[in-house]
Backbone bond lengths (Angstrom), bond angles and torsions (degrees), N, CA, C in turn:
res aa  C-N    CA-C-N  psi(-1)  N-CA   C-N-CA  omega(-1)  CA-C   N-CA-C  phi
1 X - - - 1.450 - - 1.529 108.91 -
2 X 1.372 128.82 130.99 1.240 134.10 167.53 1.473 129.92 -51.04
3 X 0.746 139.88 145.00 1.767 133.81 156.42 1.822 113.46 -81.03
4 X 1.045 115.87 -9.45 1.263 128.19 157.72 1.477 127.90 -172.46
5 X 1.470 109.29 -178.67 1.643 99.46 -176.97 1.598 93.80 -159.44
6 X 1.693 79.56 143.56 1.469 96.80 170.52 1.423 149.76 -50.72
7 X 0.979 153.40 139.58 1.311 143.36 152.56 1.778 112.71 -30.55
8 X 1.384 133.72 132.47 1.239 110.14 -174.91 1.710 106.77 -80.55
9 X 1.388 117.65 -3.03 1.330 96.03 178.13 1.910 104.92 -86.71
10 X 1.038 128.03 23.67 1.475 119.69 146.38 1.330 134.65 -133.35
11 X 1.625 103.48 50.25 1.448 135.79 176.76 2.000 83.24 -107.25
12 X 1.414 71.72 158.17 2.274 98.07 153.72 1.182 72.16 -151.62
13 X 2.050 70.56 169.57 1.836 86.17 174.08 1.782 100.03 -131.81
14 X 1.081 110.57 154.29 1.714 133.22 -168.36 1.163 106.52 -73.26
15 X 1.161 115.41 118.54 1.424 153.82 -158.74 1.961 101.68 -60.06
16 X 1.416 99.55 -41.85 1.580 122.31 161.20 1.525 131.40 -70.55
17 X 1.728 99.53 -31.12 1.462 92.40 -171.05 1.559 78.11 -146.61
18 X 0.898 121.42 116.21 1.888 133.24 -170.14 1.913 99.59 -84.42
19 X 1.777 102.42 -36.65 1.615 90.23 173.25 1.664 127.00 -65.33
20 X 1.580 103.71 -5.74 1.905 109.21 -149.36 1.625 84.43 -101.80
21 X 1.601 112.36 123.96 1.153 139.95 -171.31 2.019 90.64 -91.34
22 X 1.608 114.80 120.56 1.002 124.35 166.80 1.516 110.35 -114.92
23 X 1.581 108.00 125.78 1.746 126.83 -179.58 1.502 73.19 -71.46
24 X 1.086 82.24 111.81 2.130 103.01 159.81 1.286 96.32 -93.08
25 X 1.477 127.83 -75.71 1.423 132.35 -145.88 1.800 98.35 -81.85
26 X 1.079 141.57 9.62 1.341 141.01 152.22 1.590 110.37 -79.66
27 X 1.162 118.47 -47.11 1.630 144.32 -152.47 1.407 81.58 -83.93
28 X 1.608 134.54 -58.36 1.324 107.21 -163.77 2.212 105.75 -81.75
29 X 1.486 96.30 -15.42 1.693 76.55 178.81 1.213 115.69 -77.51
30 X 1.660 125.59 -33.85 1.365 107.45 150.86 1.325 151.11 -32.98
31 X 1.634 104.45 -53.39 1.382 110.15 161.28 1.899 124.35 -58.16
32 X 1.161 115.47 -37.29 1.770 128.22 152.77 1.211 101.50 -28.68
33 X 1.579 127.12 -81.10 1.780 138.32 -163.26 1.578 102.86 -48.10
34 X 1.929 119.66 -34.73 1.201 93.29 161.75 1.270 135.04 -54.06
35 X 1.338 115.26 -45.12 1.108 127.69 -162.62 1.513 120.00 -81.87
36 X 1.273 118.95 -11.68 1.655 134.08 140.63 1.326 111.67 -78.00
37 X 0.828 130.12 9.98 1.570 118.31 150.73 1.250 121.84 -122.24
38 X 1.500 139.48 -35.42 1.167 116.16 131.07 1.630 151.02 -9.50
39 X 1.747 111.23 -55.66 1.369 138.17 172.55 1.876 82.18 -65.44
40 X 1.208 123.31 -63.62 1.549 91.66 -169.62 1.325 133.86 -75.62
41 X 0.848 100.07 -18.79 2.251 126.16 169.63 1.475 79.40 -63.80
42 X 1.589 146.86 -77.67 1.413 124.53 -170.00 1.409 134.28 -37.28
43 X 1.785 96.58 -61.19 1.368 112.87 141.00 1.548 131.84 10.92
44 X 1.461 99.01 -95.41 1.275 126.74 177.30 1.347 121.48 -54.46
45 X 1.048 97.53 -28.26 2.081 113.07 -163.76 1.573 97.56 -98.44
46 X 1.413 107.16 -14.97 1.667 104.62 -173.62 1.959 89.14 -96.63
47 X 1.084 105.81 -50.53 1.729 105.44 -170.98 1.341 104.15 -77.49
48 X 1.266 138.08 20.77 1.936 130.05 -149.93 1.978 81.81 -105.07
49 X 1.557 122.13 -20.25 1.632 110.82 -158.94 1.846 89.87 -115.54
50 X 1.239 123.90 -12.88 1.412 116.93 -167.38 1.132 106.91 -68.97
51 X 1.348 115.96 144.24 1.590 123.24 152.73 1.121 121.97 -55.25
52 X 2.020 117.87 172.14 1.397 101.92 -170.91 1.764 108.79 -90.19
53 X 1.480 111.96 22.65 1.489 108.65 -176.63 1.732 105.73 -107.01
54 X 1.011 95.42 178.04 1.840 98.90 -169.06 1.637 106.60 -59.18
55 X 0.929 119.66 165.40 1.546 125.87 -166.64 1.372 110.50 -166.60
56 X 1.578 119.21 146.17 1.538 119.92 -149.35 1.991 76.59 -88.66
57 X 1.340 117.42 -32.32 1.589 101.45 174.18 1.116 124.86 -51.94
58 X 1.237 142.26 5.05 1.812 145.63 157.26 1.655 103.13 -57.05
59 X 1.398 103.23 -32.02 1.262 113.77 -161.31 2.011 104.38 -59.29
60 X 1.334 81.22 -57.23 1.571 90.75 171.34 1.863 129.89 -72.60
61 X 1.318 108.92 -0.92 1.587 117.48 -166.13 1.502 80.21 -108.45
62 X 1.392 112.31 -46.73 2.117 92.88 -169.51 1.231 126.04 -24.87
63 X 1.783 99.53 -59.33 1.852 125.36 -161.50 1.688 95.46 -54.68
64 X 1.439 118.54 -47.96 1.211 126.35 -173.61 1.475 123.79 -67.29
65 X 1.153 109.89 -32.86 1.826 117.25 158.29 1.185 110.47 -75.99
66 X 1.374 137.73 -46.72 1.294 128.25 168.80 1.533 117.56 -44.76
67 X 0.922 123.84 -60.09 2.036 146.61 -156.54 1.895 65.73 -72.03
68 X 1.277 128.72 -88.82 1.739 125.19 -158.91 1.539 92.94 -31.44
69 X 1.338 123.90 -81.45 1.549 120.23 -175.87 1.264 139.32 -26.53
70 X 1.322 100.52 -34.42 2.062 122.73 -176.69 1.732 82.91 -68.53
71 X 1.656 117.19 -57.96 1.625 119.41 -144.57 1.733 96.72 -64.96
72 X 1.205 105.23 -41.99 1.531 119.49 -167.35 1.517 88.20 -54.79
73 X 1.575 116.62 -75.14 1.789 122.20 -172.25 1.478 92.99 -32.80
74 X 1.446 140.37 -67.50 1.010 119.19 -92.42 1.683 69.67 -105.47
75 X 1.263 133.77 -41.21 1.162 149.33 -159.22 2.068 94.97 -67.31
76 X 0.991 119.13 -63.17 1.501 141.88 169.46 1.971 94.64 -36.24
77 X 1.014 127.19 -29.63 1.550 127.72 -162.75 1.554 96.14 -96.51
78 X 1.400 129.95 -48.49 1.199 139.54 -158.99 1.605 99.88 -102.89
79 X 1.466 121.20 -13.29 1.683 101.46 164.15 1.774 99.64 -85.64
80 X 1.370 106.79 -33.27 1.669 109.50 -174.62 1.711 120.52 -41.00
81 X 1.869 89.05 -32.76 1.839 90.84 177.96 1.431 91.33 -93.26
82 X 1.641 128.58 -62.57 1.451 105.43 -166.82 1.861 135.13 -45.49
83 X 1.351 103.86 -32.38 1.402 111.18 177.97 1.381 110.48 -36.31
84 X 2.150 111.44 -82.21 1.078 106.23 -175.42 1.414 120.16 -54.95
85 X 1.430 148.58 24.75 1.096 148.79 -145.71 1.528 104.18 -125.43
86 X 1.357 101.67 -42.62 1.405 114.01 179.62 1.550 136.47 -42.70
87 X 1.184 112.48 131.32 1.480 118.05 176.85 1.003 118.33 -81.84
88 X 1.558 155.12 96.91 1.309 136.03 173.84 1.319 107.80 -111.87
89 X 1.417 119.83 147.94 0.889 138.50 -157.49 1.739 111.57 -98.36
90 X 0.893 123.00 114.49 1.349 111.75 -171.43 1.255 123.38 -132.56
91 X 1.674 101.39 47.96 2.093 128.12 177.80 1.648 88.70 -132.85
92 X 1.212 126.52 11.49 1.954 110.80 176.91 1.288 104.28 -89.89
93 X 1.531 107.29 126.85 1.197 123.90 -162.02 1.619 103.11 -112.00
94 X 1.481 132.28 109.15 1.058 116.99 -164.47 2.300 108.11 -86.43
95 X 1.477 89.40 -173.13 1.756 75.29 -139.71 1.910 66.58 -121.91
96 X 1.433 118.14 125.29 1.766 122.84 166.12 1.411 112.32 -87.85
């Protein structure tokens, strides 16, 4: 039994098993958070040797805070509709 359930417009269904409901729009914001943390692990690893004066390496850390920022927005927009959307279930009785 679930602790909640989706809206069906952010299910697909499996190409293999047409009944098996796949959280698409969870699955891809997860996969996003990699990719904001990565962009800052680059980040970091590019600014970790710079001095504290300007440096042509900003050049290369921008693209990477930007691309993190878009994922964050874009991810932040699509939990904003799924949240209120949610079904939770509130008769699951857990089992000790």
């Amino acid at each position: 039994m679930a602790f909640w359930e989706l809206p069906d417009d952010f299910y697909s269904t499996s190409s293999m098993m047409p009944q098996k409901k796949n959280p698409e729009v969870p699955e891809i914001i997860r996969a996003r958070a990699s990719h904001v943390i990565g962009d800052f692990v680059a980040a970091a690893a590019a600014m970790k040797g710079m001095p504290s004066t300007y440096n042509l390496d900003f050049q290369e850390v921008t693209p990477k805070l930007w691309s993190a920022l878009e994922n964050v927005d874009q991810s932040l927009k699509m939990l904003s509709v799924l949240v209120p959307n949610l079904k939770v279930q509130s008769d699951v009785q857990r089992k000790h």
